[in-house]
C-alpha positions in Angstrom: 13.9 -7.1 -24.7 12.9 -5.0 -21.5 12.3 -1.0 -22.8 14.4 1.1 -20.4 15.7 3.3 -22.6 12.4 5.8 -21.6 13.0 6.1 -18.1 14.8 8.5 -16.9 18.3 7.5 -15.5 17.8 9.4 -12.3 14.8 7.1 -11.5 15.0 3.2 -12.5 13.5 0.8 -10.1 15.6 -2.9 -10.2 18.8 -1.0 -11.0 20.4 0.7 -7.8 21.8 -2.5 -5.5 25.7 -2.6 -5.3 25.4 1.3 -6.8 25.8 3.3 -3.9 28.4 5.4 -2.9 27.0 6.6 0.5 27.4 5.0 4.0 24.6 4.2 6.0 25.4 4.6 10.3 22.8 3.5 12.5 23.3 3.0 15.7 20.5 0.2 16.9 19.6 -2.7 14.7 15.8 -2.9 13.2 13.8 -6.1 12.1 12.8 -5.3 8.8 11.2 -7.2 5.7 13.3 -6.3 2.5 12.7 -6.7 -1.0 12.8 -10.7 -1.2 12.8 -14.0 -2.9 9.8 -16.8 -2.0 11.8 -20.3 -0.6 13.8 -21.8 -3.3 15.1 -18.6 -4.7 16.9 -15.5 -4.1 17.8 -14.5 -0.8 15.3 -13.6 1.2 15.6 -10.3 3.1 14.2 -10.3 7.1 17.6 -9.3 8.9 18.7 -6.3 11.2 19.8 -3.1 9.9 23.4 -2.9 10.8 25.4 -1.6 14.2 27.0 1.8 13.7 30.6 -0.7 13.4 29.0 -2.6 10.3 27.4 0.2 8.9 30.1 2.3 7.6 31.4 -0.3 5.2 27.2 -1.1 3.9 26.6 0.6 0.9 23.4 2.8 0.3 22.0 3.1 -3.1 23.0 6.4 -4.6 19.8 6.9 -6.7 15.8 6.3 -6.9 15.1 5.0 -9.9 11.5 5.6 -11.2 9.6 5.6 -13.6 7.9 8.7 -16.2 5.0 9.8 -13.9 1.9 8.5 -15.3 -1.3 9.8 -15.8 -3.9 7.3 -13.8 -6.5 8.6 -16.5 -3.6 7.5 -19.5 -4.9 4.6 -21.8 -4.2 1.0 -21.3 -2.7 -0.8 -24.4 -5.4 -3.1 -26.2 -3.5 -6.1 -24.8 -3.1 -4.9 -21.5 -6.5 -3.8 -20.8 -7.8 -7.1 -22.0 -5.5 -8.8 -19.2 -6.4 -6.2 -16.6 -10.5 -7.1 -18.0 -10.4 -10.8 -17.7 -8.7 -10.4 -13.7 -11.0 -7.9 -12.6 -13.9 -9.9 -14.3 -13.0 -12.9 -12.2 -12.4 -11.1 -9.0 -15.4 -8.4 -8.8 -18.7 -9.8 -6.8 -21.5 -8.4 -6.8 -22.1 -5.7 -4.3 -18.6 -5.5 -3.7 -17.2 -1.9 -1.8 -13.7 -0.1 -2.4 -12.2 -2.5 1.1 -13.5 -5.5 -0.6 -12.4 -4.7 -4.2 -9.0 -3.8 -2.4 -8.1 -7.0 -0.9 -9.6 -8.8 -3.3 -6.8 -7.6 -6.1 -4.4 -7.8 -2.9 -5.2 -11.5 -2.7 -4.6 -11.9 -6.2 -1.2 -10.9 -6.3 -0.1 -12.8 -3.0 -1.6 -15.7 -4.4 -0.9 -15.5 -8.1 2.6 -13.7 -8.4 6.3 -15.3 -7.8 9.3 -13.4 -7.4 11.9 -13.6 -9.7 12.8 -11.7 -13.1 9.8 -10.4 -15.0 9.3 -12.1 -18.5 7.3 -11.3 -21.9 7.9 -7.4 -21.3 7.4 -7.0 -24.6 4.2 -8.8 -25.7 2.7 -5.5 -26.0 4.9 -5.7 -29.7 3.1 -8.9 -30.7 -0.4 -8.2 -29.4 -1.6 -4.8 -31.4 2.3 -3.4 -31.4 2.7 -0.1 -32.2 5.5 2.7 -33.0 6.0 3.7 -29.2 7.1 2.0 -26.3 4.2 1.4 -23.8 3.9 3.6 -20.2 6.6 2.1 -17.7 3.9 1.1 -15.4 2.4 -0.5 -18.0 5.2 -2.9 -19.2 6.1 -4.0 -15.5 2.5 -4.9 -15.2 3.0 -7.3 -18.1 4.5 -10.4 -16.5 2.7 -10.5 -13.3 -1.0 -10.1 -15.3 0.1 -13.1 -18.0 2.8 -15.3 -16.4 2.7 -14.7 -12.6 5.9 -13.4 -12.4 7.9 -10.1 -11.4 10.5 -8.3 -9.2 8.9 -6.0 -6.3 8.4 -2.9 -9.1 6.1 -5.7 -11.5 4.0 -6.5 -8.2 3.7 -2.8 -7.9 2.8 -1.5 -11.3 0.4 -4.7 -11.6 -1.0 -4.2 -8.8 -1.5 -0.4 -9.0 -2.7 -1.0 -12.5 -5.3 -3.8 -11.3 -7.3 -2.0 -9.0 -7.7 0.9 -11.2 -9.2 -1.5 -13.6 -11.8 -2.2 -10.3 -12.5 1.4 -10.4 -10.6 2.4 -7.4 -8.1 5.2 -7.2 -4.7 3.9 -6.9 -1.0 5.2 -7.5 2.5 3.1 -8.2 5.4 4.2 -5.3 9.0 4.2 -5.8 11.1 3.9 -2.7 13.9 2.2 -0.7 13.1 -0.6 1.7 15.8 -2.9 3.9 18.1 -6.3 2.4 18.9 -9.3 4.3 22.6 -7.5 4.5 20.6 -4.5 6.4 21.5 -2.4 3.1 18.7 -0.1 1.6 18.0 -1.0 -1.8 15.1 -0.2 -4.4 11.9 -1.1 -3.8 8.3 -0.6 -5.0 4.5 -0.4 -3.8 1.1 0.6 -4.5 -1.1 3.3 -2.4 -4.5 3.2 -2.8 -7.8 5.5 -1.8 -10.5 3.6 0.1 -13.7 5.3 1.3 -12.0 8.7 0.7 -8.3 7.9 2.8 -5.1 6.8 0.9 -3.3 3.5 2.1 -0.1 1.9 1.3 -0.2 -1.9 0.0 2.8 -3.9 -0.4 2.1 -7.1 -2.4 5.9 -8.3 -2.7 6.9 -8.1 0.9 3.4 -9.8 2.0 3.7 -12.4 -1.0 7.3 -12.9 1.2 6.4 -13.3 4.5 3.3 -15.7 3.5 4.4 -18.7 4.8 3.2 -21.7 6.8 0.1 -21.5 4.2 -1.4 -18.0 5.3 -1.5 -14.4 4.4 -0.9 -12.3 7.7 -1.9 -8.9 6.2 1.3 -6.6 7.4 1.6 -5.1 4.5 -2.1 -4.4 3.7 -3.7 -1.1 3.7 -1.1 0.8 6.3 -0.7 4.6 7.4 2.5 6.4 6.7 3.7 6.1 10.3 3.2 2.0 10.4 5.5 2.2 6.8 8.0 4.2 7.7 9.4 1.6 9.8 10.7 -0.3 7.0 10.4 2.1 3.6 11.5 5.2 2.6 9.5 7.1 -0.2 8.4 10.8 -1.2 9.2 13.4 1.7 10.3 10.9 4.0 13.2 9.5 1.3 14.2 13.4 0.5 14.5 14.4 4.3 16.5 10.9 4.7 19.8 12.9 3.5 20.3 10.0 0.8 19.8 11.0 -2.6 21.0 14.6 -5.1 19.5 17.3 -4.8 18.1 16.4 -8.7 16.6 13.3 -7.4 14.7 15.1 -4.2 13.9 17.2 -6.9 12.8 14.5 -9.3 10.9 13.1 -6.1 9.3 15.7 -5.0 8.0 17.2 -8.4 6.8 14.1 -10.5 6.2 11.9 -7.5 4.1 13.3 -4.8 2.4 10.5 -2.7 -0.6 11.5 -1.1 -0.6 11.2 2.7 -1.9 7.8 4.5 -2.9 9.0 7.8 -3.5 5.8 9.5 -3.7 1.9 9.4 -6.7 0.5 8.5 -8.8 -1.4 11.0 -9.8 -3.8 11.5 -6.8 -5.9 10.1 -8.4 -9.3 8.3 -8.2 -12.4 9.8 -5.3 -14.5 8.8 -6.2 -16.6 6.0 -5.3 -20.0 3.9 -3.0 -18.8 1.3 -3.8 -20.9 -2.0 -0.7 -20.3 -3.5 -0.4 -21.0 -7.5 2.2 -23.2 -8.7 5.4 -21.1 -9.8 5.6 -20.4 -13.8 8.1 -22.6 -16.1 10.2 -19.8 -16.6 
């Protein structure tokens, strides 16, 4: 059974679609990836944000829902550092920098991870168990790292988790991106430091615009202005007008993303995407 009951209710990624009580009016009508389902699932979000006419009848989410802020120094359960071990082992080459050790867990996730609900959350019980509830972060990483399979905040938290196991500094974001519908729903990344500057990666919405047997790399290692086009998060979700003044508050306190002041270049070359085969859930 999935351990929510730690989290505080202000902040719960998965758990805000259909919630909302706010309108969203926008004028002009945007292209943007949403959280999203890989062919022969869910819907798959790509569609324009709504004219001003369509808008007011679009529900926004009312609330970001996060995790506990998490130390990145805070120890791994046995289990889960033995998962996070045996990746990293297989993905680390020698003389490998921060870029390389970047893209190389990036990779990973595209090409290992499905979208759909996260399983096993609760291994952590059978493999060295334990009176209290693992980290939040921690459990979402769970189904990604053992079965290959997660909503957009397990791709985060794994991911996040992942390349701190390759020794690279790296923090789990909560936000809002856009649906297929044009709605804002919850979503979730990964920022990470590379020589020094902080990036944003976005495993889920790559892993959903890989198609045709390539990964394109939009969503890989992007400055704060390049994201803003499709995600809200930290200051740029509290000056959005959307959420209580408790969840700014809640944002602003235990969340603080550090600022990504550009996209990195040069993007990669597009390349075969070696997709695994999806789990038998």
């Amino acid at each position: 059974m999935e351990r929510l009951d730690t989290v505080p209710a202000v902040i719960r990624p998965g758990r805000w679609k259909g919630r909302g009580l706010l309108a969203l009016a926008c004028a002009a009508a945007l292209v943007l990836a949403g959280c999203a389902q890989k062919p022969g699932g869910q819907a798959v979000p790509s569609a324009s944000l709504p004219a001003s006419s369509q808008a007011q009848q679009a529900p926004v989410p009312q609330a970001a829902s996060q995790p506990e802020a998490e130390s990145p120094g805070e120890s791994l359960h046995p289990y889960l550092e033995e998962l996070i071990s045996q990746t990293a082992s297989q993905l680390i080459q020698p003389g490998m920098g921060e870029y390389e050790r970047a893209k190389a867990a990036f990779d990973y996730m595209v090409e290992h991870t499905v979208l759909d609900q996260p399983i096993g959350l609760d291994l952590w019980r059978v493999h060295g168990g334990g009176d209290q509830p693992i980290p939040y972060l921690q459990q979402r990483a769970l189904s990604p790292l053992r079965f290959g399979v997660g909503m957009c905040e397990d791709y985060a938290a794994a991911l996040t988790l992942l390349l701190r196991g390759m020794g690279l500094e790296a923090q789990y974001v909560p936000g809002l991106t856009y649906s297929v519908e044009g709605n804002l729903v919850d979503h979730a990344w990964t920022v990470v430091r590379i020589d020094g500057v902080w990036y944003h990666l976005d495993s889920q919405l790559e892993d959903n615009i890989s198609r045709h047997g390539e990964i394109r790399y939009r969503y890989f290692l992007k400055g704060d202005a390049t994201l803003a086009g499709s995600h809200r998060w930290g200051r740029n979700l509290v000056s959005s007008g959307l959420l209580s003044p408790e969840q700014n508050a809640q944002i602003v306190e235990e969340f603080p993303t550090p600022a990504c002041p550009q996209d990195y270049a040069p993007v990669p070359p597009r390349r075969p995407l070696e997709e695994a085969p999806a789990p038998d859930l």
